[in-house]
N, CA, C and O of each residue as an XYZ file, in Angstrom:
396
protein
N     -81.002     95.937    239.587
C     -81.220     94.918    238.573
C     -82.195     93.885    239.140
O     -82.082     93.399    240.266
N     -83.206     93.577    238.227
C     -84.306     92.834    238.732
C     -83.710     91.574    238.662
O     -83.139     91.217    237.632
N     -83.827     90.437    240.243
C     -83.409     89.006    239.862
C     -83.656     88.117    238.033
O     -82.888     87.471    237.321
N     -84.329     88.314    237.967
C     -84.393     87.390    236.725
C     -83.292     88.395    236.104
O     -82.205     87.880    235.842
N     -83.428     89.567    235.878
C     -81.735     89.934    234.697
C     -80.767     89.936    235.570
O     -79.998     90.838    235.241
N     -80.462     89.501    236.340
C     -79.096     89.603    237.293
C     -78.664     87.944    236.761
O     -77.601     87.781    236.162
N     -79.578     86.780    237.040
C     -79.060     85.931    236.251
C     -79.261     85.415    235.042
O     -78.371     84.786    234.470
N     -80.174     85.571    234.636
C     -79.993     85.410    232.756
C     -78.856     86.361    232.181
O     -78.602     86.012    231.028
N     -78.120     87.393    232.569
C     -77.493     87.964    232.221
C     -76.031     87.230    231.973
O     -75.426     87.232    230.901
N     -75.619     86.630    233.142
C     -74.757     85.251    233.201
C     -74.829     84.362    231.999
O     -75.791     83.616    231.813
N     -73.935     84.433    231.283
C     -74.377     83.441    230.346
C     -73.726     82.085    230.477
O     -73.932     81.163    229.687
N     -72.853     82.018    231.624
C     -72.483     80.426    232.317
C     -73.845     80.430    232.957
O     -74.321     79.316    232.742
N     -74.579     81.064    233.550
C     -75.794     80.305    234.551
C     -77.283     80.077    233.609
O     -78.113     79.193    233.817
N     -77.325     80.809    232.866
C     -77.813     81.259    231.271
C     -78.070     79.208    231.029
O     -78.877     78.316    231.291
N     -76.588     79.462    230.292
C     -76.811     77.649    229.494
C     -76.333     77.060    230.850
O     -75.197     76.676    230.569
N     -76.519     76.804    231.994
C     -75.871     75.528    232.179
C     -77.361     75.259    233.293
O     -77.523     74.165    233.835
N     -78.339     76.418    233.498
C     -79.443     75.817    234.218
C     -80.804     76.527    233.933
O     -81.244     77.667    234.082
N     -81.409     74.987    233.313
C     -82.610     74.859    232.906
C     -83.876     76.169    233.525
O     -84.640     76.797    232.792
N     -83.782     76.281    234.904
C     -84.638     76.991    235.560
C     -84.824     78.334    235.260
O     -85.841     78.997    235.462
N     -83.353     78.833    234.567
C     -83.233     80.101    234.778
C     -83.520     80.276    233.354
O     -84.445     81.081    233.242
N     -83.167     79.914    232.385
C     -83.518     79.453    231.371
C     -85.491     79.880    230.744
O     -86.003     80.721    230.006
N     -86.117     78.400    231.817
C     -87.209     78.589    231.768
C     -87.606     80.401    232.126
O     -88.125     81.183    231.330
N     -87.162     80.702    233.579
C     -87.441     81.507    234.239
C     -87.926     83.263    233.088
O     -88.866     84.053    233.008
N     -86.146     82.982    232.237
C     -86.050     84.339    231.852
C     -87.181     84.676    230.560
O     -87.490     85.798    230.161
N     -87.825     82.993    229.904
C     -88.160     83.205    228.532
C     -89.611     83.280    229.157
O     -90.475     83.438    228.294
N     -90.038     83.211    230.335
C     -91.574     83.376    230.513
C     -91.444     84.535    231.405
O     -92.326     84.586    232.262
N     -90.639     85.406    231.426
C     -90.413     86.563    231.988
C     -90.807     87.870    230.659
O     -91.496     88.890    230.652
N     -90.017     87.216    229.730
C     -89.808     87.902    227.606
C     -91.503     87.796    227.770
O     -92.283     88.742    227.878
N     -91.755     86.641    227.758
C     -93.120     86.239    227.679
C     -94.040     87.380    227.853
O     -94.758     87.945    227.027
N     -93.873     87.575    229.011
C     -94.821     88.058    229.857
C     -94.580     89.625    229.977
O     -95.355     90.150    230.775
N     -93.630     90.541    229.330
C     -93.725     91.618    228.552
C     -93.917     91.378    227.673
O     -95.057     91.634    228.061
N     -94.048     90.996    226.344
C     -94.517     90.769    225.451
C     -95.879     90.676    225.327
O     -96.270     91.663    224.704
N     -96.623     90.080    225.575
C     -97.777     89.999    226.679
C     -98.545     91.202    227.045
O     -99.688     91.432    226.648
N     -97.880     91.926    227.793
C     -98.321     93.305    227.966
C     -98.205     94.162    227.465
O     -98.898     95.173    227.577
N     -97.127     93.960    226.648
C     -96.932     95.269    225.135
C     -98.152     95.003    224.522
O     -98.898     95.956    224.296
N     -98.556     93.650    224.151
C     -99.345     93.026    223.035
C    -100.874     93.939    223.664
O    -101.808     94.283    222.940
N    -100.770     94.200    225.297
C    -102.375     95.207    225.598
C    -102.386     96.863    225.312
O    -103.336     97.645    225.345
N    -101.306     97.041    225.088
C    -100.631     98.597    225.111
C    -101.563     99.337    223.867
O    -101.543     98.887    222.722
N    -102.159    100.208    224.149
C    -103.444    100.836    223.237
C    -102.359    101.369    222.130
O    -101.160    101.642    222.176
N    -103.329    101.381    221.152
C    -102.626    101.884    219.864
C    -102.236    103.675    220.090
O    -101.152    104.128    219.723
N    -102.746    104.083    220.398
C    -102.811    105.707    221.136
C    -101.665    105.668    221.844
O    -100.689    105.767    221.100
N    -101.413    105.570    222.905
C    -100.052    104.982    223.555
C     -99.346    104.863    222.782
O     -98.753    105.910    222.524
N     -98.973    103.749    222.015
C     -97.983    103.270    221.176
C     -97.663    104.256    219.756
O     -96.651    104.232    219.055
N     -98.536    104.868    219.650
C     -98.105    106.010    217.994
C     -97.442    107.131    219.307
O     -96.445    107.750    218.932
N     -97.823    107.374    220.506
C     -97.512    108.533    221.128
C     -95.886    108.164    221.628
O     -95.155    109.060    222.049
N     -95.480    106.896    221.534
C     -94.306    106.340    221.795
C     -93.422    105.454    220.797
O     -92.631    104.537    221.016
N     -93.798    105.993    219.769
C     -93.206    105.225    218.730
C     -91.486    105.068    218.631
O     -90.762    104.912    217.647
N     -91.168    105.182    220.100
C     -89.258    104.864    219.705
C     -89.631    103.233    220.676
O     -88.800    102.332    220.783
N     -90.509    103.203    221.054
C     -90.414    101.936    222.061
C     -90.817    100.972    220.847
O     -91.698    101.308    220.055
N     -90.121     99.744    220.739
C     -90.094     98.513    219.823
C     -91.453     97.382    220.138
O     -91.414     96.200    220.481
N     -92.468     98.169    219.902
C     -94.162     97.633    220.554
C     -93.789     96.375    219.536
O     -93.164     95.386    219.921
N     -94.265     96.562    218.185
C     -94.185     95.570    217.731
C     -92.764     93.967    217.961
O     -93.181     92.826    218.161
N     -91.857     94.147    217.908
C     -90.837     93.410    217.967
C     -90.889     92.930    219.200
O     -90.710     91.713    219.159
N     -91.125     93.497    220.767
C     -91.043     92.958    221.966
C     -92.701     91.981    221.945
O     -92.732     90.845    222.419
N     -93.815     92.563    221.403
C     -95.198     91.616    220.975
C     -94.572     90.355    220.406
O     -94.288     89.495    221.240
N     -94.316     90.102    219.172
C     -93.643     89.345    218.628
C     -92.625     88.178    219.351
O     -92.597     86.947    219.372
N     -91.939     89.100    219.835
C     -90.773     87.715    220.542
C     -92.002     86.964    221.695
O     -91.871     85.815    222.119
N     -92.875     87.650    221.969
C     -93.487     87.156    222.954
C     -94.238     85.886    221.946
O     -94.017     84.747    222.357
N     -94.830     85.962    221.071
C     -95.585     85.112    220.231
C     -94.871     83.840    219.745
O     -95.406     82.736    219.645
N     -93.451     84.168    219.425
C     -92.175     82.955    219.158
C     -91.967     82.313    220.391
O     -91.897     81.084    220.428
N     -91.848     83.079    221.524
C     -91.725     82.171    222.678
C     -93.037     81.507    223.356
O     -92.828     80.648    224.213
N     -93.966     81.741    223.133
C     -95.180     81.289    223.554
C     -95.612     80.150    222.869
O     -96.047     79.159    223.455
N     -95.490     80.267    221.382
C     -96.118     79.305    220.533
C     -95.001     78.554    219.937
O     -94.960     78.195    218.760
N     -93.663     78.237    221.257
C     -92.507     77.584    220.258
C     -92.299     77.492    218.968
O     -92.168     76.322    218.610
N     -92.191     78.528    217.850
C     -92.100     77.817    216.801
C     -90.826     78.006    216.452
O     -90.575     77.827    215.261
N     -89.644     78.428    217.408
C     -88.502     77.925    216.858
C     -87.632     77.854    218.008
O     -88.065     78.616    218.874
N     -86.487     77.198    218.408
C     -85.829     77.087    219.712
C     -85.147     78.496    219.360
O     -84.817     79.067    218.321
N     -85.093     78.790    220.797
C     -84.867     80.292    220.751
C     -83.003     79.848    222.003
O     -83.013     79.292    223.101
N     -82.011     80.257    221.392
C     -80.525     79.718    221.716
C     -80.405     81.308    223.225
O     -80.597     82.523    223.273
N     -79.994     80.230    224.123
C     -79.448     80.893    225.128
C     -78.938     82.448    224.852
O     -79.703     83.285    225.332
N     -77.805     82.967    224.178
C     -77.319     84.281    224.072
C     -78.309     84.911    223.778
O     -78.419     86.014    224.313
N     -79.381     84.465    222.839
C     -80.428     85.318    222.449
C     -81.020     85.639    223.893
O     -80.677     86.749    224.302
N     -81.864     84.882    224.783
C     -82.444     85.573    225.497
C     -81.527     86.383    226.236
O     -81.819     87.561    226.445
N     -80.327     85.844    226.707
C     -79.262     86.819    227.620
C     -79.160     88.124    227.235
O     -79.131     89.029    228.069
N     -79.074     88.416    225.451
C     -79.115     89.445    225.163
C     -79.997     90.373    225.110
O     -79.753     91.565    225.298
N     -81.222     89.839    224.819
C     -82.490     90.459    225.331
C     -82.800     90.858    226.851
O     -83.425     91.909    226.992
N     -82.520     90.305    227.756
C     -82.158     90.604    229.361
C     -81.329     91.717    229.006
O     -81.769     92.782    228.573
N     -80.005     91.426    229.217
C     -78.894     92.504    229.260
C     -79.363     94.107    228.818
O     -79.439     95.136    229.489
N     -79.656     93.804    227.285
C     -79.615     94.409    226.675
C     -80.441     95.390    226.222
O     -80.226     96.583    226.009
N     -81.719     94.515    226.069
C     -83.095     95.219    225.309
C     -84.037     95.717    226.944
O     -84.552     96.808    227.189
N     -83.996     94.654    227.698
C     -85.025     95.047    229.062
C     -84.616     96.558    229.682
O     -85.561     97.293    229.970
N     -83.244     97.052    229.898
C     -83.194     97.705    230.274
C     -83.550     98.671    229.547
O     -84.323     99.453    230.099
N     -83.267     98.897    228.518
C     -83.421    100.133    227.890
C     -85.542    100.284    228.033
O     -86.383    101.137    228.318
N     -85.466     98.634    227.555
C     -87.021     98.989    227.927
C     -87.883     99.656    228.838
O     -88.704    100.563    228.705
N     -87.493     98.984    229.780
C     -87.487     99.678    231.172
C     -87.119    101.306    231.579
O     -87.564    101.932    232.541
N     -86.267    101.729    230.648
C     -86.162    103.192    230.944
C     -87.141    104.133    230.473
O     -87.587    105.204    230.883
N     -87.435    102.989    228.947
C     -88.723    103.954    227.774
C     -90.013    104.154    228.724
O     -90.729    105.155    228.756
N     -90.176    102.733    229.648
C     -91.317    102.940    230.324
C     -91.347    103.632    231.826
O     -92.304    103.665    232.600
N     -90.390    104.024    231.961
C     -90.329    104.888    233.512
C     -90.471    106.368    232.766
O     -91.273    107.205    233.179
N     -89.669    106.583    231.706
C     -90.097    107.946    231.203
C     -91.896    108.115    230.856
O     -92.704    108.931    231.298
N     -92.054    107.056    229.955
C     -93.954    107.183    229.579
C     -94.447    106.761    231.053
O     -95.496    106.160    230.821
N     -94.265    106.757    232.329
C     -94.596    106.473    233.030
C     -94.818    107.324    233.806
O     -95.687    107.198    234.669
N     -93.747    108.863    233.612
C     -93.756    109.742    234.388
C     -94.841    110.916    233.560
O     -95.412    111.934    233.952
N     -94.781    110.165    232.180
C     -95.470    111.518    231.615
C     -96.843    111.371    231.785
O     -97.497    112.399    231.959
N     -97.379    110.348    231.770
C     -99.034    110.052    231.837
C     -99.406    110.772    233.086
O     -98.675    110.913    234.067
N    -100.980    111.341    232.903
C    -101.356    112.382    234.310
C    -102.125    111.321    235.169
O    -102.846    110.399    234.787
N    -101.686    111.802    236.747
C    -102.268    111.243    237.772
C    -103.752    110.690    237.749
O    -104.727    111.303    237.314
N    -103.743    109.316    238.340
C    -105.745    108.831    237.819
C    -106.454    109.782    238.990
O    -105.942    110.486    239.861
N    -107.018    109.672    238.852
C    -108.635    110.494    239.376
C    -108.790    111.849    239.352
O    -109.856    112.355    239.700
């Protein structure tokens, strides 16, 4: 378990400190972020991975336009990263070696 989901996962350490807080939503961020570069080719070839929706949360958390409540990100840690994380070790294994 990568530090940032080991404690955002906590949802006493979750709400009670700011850092981790900050930590986990510019973490969302920052997949989001990189989904948002993910070629359209890629993404029709992987259409169970949630391209659009993980882009998106990245755009709500970037451009504050709404307070986004503690469980939400915890649950997104817990919940959504990993699985994410599995979609992309599988498309990770399937793409062919560079050169």
């Amino acid at each position: 378990m990568a530090p940032a989901q080991e404690h955002a996962t906590d949802q006493r350490r979750l709400a009670d400190d700011p850092v981790i807080q900050a930590a986990a939503q510019r973490w969302i961020e920052a997949i989001g972020e990189a989904a948002s570069h993910v070629s359209d080719e890629l993404k029709l070839a992987h259409a169970d991975v949630a391209w659009c929706e993980i882009s998106g949360i990245h755009i709500i958390l970037a451009h504050g336009y709404l307070h986004i409540e503690d469980d939400v990100i915890g649950s997104v840690v817990a919940d959504d990263i990993p699985t994410l994380r599995s979609q992309l070790r599988l498309i990770l294994a399937s793409l062919p070696e560079p050169g």
